[in-house]
N, C-alpha and C positions, 0 to 999 in steps of 0.2 A: 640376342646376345650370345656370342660363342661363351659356352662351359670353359671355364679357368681349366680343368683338366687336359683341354685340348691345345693350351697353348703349350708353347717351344720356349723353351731357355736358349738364349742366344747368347755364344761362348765364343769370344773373339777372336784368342788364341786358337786354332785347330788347323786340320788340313783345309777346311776352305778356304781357309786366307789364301793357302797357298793355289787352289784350283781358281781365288778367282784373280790370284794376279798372274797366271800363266795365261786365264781367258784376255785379260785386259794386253798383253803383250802382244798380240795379234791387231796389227792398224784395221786391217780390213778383213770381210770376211770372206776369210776362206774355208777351206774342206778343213784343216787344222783348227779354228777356231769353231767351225761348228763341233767341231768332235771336243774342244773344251768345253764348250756351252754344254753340250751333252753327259758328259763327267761330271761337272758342278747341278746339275739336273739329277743326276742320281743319286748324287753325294744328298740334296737337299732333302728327297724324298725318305730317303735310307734313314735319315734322322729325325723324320716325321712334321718335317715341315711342307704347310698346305699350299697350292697353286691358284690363283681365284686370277680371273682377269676383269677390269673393269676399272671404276674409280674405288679407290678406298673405303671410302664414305658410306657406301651403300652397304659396306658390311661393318658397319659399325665400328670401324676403324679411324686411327689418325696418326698422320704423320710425325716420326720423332726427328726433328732437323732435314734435311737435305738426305740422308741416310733411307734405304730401303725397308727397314725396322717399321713395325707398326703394332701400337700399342692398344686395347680395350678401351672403349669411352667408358 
């Protein structure tokens, strides 16, 4: 079980909104788009949110809607 201290408050209003609707302006990817990917990548880190790849599930996690968001079982 992840420790409650480690999670992130996720605050909708902020500058990500705006880095990731500059990422999504980009059709394809180019050197412009990976360099957004890359900003929204720092931005995420910078605010202490963690990177895991894999299925959700296997860390105890679960999906809130269609949304990237995942919540504690």
């Amino acid at each position: 079980m992840i420790p409650r201290r480690e999670l992130v408050e996720d605050r909708l209003d902020d500058e990500l909104s705006e880095l990731l609707t500059d990422f999504r302006r980009h059709a394809t990817l180019t050197s412009d788009k990976r360099q957004a990917l890359s900003t929204v990548m720092d931005c995420l880190k910078g605010r202490g949110y963690k990177l895991f790849r894999g299925h959700y599930s296997r860390y105890l996690l679960q999906r809130i809607g269609e949304s990237g968001r995942y919540v504690c079982r």
